[in-house]
ROSE-4610 file (N, C-alpha, C; in Angstrom, 1 decimal, always signed):
// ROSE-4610
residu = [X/X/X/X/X/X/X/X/X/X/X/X/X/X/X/X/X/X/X/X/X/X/X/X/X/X/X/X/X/X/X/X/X/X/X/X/X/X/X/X/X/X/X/X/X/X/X/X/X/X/X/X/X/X/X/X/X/X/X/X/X/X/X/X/X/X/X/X/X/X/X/X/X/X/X/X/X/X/X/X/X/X/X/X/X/X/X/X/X/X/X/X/X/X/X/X/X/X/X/X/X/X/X/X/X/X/X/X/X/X/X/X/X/X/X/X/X/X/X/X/X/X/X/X/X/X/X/X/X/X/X/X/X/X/X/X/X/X/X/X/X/X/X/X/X/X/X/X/X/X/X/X/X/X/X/X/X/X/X/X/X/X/X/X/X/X/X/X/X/X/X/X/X/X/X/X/X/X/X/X/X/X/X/X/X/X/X/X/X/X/X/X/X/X/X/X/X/X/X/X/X/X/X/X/X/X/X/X/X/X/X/X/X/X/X/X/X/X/X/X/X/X/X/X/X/X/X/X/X/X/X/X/X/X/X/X/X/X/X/X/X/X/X/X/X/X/X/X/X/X/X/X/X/X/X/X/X/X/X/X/X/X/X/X/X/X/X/X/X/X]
num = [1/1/1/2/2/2/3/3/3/4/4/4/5/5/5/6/6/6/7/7/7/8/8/8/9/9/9/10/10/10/11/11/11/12/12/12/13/13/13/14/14/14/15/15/15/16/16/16/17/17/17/18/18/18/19/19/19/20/20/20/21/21/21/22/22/22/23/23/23/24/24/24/25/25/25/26/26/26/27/27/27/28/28/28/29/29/29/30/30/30/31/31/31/32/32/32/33/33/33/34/34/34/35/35/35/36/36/36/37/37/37/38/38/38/39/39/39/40/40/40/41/41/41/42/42/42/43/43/43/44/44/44/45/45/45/46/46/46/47/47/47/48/48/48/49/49/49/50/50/50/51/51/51/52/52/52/53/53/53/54/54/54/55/55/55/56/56/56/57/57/57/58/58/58/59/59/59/60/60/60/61/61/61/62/62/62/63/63/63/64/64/64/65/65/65/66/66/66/67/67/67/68/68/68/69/69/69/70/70/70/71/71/71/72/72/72/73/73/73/74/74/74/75/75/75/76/76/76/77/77/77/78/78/78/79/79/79/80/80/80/81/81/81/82/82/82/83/83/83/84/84/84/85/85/85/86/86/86/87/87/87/88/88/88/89/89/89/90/90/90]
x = [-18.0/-17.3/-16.6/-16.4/-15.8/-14.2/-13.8/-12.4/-11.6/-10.6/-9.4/-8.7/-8.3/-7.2/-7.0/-7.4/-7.5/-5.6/-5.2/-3.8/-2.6/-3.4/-2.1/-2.9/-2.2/-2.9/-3.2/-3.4/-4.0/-5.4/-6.0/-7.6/-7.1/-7.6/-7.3/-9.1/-9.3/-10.6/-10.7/-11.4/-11.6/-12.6/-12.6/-13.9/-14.6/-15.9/-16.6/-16.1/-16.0/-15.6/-14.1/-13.2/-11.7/-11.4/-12.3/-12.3/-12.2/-14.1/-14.3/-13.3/-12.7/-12.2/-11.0/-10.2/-9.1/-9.7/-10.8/-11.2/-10.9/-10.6/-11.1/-12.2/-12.6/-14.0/-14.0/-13.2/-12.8/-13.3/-12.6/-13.2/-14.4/-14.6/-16.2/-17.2/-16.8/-17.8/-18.0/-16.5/-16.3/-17.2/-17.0/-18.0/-19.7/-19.7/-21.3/-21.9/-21.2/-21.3/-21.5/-20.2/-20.6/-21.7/-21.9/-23.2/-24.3/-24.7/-25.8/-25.4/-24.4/-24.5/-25.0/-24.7/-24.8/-25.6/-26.9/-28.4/-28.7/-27.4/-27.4/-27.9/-28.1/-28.8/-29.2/-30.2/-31.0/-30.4/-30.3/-29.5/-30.3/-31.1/-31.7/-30.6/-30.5/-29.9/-28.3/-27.7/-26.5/-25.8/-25.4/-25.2/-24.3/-23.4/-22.1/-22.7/-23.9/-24.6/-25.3/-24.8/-25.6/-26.8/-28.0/-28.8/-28.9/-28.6/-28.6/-27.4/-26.5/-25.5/-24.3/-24.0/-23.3/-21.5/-21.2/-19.7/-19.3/-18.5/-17.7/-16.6/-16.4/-14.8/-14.8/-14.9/-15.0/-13.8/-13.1/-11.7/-10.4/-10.4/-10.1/-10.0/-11.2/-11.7/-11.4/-11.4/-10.7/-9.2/-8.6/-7.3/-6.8/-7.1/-7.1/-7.3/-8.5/-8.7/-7.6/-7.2/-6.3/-4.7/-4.6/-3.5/-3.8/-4.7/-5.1/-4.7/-5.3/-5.5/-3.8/-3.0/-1.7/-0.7/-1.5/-0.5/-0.9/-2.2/-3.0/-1.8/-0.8/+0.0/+0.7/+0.7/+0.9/-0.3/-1.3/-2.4/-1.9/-2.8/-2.4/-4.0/-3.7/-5.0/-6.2/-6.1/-6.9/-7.6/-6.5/-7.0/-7.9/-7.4/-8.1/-9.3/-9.6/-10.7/-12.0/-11.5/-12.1/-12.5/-11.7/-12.2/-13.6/-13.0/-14.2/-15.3/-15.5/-16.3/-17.1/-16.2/-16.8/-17.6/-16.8/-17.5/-18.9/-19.1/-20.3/-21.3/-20.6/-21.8/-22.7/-21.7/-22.1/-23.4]
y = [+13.1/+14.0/+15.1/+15.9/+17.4/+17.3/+17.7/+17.3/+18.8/+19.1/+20.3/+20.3/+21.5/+21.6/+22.8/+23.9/+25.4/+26.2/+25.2/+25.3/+24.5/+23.3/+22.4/+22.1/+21.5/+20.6/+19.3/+19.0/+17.6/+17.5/+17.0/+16.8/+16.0/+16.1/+15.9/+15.3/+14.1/+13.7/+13.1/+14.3/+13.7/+13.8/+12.0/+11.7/+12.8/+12.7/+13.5/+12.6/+11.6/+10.6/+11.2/+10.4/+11.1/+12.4/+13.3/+14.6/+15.5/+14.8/+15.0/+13.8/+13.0/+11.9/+13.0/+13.6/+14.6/+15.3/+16.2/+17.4/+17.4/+18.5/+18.4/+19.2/+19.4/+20.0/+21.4/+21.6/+23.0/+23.2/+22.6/+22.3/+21.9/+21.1/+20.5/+21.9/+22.8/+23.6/+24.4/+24.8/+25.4/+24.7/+24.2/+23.0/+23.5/+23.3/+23.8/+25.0/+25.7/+27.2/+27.6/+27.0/+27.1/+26.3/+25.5/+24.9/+25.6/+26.2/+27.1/+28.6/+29.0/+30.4/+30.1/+29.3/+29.1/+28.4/+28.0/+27.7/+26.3/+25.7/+24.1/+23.5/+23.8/+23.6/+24.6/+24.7/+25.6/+25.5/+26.6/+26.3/+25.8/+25.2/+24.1/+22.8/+22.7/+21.6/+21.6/+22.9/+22.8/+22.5/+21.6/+20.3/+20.5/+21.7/+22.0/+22.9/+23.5/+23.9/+23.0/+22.9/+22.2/+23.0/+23.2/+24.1/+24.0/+22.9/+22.8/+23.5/+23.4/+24.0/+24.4/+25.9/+26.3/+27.0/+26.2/+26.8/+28.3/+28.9/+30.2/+29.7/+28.5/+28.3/+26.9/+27.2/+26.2/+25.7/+27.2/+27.1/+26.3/+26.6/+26.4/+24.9/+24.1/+22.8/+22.3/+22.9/+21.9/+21.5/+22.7/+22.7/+21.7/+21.7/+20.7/+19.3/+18.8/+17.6/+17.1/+18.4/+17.7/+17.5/+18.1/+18.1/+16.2/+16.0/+14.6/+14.0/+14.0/+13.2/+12.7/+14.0/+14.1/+13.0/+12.8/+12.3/+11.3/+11.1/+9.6/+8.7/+8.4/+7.6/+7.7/+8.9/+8.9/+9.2/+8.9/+9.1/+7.8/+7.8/+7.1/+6.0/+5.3/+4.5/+5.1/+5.2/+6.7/+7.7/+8.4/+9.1/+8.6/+7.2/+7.2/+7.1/+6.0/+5.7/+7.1/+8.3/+9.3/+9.3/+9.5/+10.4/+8.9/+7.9/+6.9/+6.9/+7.4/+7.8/+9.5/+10.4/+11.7/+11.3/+10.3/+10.1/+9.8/+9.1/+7.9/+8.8/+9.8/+11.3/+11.4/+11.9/+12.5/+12.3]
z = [-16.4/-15.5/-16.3/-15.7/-16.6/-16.5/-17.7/-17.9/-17.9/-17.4/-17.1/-18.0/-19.2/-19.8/-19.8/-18.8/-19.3/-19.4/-18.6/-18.5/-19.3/-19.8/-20.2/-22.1/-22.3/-23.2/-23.1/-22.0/-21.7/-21.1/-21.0/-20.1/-18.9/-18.4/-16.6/-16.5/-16.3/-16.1/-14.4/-13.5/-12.1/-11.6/-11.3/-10.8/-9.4/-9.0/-8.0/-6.6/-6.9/-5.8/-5.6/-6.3/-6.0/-5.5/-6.2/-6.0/-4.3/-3.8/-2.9/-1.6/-1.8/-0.9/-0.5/-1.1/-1.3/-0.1/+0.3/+0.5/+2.0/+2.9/+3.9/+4.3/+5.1/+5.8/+5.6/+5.3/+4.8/+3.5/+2.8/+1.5/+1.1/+1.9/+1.3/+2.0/+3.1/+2.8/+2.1/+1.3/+0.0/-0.8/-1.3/-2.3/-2.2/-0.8/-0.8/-0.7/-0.7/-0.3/-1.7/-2.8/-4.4/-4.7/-4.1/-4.7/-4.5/-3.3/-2.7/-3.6/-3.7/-4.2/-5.7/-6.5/-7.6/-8.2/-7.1/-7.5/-7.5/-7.1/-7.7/-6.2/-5.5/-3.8/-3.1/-2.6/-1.8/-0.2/+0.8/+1.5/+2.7/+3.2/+4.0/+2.8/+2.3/+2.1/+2.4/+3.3/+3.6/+4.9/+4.8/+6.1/+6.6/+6.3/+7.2/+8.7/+8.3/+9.8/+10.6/+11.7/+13.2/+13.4/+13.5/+14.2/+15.4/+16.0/+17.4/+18.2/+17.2/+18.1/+17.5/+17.5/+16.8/+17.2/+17.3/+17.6/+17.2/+18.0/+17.6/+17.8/+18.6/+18.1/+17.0/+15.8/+14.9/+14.5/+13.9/+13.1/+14.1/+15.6/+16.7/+16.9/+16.9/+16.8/+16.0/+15.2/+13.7/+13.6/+14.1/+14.1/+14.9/+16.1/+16.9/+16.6/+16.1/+15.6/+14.4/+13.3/+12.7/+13.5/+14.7/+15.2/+15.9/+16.3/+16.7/+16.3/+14.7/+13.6/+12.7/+12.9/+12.3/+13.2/+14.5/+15.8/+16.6/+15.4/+16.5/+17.1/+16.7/+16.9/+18.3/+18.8/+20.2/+21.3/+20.4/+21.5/+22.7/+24.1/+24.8/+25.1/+25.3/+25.6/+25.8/+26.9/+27.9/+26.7/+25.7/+24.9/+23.9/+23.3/+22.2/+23.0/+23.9/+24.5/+24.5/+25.0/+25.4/+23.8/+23.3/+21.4/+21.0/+20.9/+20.6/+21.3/+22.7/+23.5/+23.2/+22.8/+22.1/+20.5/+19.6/+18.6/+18.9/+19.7/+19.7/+20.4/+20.8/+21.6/+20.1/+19.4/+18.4/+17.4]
């Protein structure tokens, strides 16, 4: 694994696992966007696009899901029910 010290003098060694568990979907498209610009994946291998179906309100939808996700705790029966029922569309 590649180690960080451009700033300190210590090595900072982080795993690809750790790394990406951190990320959100935001980030992991970053990730592959550098990966595709930078030769290391061809972009048919980039999985952040649906071809079937492509959102214009992406940023929108996301927001929202983390607003979900931040507040599951008050979802209501009813609600989670609907979301485990939207996952399983998927």
């Amino acid at each position: 694994m590649p180690t960080f010290n451009e700033y300190t003098n210590v090595d900072i060694d982080i795993s690809v696992d750790d790394f990406l568990d951190e990320c959100d979907s935001y980030d992991i498209e970053h990730v592959i966007d550098y990966l595709v610009n930078n030769g290391y994946i061809n972009d048919s291998a980039k999985l952040a696009e649906n071809t079937n179906h492509v959102s214009h309100n992406r940023d929108e939808v996301v927001e929202c899901l983390d607003v979900i996700k931040e507040n599951y705790y008050m979802l209501s029966t009813e609600s989670e029910e609907l979301i485990k029922q939207l996952a399983k569309t998927i």
